[in-house]
C-alpha positions in Angstrom: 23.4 107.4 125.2 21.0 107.3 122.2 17.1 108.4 122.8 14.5 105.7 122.3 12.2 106.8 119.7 9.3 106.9 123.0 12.2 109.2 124.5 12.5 111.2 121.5 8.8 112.0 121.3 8.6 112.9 124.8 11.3 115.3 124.5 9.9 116.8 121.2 6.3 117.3 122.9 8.0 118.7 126.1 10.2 121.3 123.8 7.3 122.0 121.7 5.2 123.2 125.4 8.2 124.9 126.7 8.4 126.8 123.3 4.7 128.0 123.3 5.3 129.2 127.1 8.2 131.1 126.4 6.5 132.4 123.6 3.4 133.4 125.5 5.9 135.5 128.3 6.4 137.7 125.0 10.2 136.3 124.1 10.6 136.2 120.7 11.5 133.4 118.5 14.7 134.7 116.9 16.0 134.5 120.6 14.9 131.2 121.1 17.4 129.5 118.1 18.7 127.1 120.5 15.1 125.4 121.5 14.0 125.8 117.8 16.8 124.3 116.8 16.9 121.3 119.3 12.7 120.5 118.4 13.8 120.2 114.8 16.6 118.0 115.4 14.0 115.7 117.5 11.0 116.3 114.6 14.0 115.3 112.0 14.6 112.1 114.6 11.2 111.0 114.5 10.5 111.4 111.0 13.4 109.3 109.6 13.1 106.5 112.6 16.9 108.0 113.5 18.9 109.2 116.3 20.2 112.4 117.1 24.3 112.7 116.2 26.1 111.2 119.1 28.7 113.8 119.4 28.2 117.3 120.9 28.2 119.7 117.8 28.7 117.2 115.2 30.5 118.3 112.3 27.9 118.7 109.5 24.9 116.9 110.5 22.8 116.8 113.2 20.7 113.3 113.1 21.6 109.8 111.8 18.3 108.3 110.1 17.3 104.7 110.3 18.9 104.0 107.2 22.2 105.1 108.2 21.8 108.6 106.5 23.1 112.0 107.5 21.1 114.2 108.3 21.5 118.1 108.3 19.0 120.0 109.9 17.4 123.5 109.6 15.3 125.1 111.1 13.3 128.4 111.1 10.5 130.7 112.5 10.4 132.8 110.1 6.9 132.8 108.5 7.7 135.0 105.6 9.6 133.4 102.2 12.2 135.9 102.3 15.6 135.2 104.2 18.5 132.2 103.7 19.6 129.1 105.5 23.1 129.2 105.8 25.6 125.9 104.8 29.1 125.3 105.3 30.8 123.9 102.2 33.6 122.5 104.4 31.7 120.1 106.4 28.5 119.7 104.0 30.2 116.5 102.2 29.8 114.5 104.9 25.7 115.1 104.7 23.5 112.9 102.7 20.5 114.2 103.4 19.0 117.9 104.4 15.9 118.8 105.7 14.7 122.6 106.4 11.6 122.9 109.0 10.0 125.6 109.6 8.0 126.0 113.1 4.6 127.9 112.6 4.5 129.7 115.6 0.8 130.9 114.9 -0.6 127.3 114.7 2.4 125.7 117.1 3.2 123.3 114.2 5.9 121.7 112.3 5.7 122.3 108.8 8.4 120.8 106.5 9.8 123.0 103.8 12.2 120.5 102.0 13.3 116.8 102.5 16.0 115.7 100.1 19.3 114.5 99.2 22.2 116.9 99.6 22.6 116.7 95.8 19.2 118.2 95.6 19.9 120.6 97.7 22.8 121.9 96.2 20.9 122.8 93.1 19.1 124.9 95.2 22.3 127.0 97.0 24.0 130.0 95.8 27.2 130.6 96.7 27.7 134.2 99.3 31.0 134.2 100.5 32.4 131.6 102.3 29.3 130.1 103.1 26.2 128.4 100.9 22.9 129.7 100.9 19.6 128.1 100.4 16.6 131.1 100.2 13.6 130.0 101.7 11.7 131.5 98.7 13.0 129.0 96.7 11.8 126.1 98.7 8.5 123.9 98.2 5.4 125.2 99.9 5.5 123.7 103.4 2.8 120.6 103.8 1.7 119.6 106.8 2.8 116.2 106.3 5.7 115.2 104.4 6.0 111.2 105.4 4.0 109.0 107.6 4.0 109.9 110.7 1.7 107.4 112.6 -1.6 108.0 113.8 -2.2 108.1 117.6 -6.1 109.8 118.0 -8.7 110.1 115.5 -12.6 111.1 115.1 -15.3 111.3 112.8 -17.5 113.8 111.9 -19.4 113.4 109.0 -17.1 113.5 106.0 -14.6 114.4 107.6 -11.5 112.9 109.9 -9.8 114.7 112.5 -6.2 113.1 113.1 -3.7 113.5 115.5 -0.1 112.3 115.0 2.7 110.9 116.4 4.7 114.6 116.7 1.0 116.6 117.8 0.4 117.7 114.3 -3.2 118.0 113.8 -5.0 116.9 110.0 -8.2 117.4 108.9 -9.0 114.8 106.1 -12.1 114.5 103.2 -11.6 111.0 101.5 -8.0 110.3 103.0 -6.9 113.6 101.4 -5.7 116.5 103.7 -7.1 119.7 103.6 -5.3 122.4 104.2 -4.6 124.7 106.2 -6.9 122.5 108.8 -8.0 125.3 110.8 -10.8 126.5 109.4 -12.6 123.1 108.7 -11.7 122.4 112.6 -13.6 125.7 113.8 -16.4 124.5 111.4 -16.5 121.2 113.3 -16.5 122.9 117.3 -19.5 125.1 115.7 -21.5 122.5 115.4 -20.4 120.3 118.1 -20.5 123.5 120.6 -16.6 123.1 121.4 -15.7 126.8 122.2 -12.6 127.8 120.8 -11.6 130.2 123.2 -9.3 128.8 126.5 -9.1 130.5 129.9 -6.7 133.0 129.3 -10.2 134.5 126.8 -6.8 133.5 123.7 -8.2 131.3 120.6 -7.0 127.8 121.2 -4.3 127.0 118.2 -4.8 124.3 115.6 -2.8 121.3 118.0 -5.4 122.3 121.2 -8.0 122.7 119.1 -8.3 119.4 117.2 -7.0 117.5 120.3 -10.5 118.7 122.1 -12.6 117.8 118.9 -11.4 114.5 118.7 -11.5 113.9 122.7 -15.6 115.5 121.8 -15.9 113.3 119.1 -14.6 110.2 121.2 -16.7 110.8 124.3 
């Protein structure tokens, strides 16, 4: 049965938590492909207003977008440029659309590292055996927002805007323009608001925690 999209970003926050706390026990992403891989098919869900594939390993694409495209999605925690996403040139003609994500496990965020049509892609592969490759080097720099994702908290300090999204991303914006990377200009903000950014465990809080308790600060 299809996920509602208030299903699909329950299950994305949900994978996103059981993700950090795995990572906190000390296991490392590389063993975690499965999770990774199931929070990028739900990020890729959200994103394009789709569905994930209806069929248990679906040959060649993983999400059906709102518009009735194809979606093949990959993802990565690697934080370095260097490395390859793998394709299959059997099943890849019945894609229309790729997207590569990449989960920045220092910041516990989604960051999207190309959105486009297959054909676009395919200017990007190489050919290594059977199989095509897409190196991460040559993909765009990763933004922290690629489409709109709706709003769902917000706050105001001065010039600034502190937003929280739909998928827990957290933006800091100057004049509706993001700046980036957003942590620094949120530990600027808990300086002068006296928001500590250390939790419990004496660990710095990450970008999503900490401009979730600036804007609950800025709210109150």
């Amino acid at each position: 049965m299809a996920l509602t999209q208030i299903q699909v970003i329950q299950s994305l926050g949900e994978s996103m938590s059981w993700l950090e706390r795995e990572l906190s026990w000390g296991v490392p992403i590389t063993e975690l492909r499965h999770l990774t891989g199931r929070i990028g098919e739900l990020y890729s869900a959200l994103i394009t207003n789709g569905q994930m594939a209806t069929e248990v390993n679906q040959s060649g694409y993983d999400v059906v977008s709102g518009e009735g495209e194809r979606v093949s999605v990959k993802t990565t925690g690697r934080l370095a440029n260097n490395g390859h996403i793998s394709f299959n040139p059997n099943t890849l003609n019945r894609v229309d659309r790729v997207i590569v994500l990449r989960i920045n496990i220092e910041e516990m965020q989604i960051e999207t590292l190309f959105d486009g049509t297959v054909e676009q892609a395919k200017v990007l592969m190489c050919t290594s055996g059977s199989k095509y490759t897409l190196a991460l080097s040559k993909l765009t720099k990763p933004s922290s927002l690629n489409r709109d994702i709706p709003k769902v908290k917000e706050g105001v300090w001065r010039e600034l805007t502190v937003v929280e999204r739909e998928n827990g991303s957290i933006e800091v914006m100057e004049n509706e323009t993001p700046l980036l990377p957003a942590k620094p200009h949120l530990r600027r903000v808990a300086k002068e608001l006296g928001v500590s950014m250390i939790n419990s465990n004496g660990n710095h809080y990450n970008t999503r925690q900490l401009g979730s308790l600036i804007i609950r600060e800025l709210n109150a």
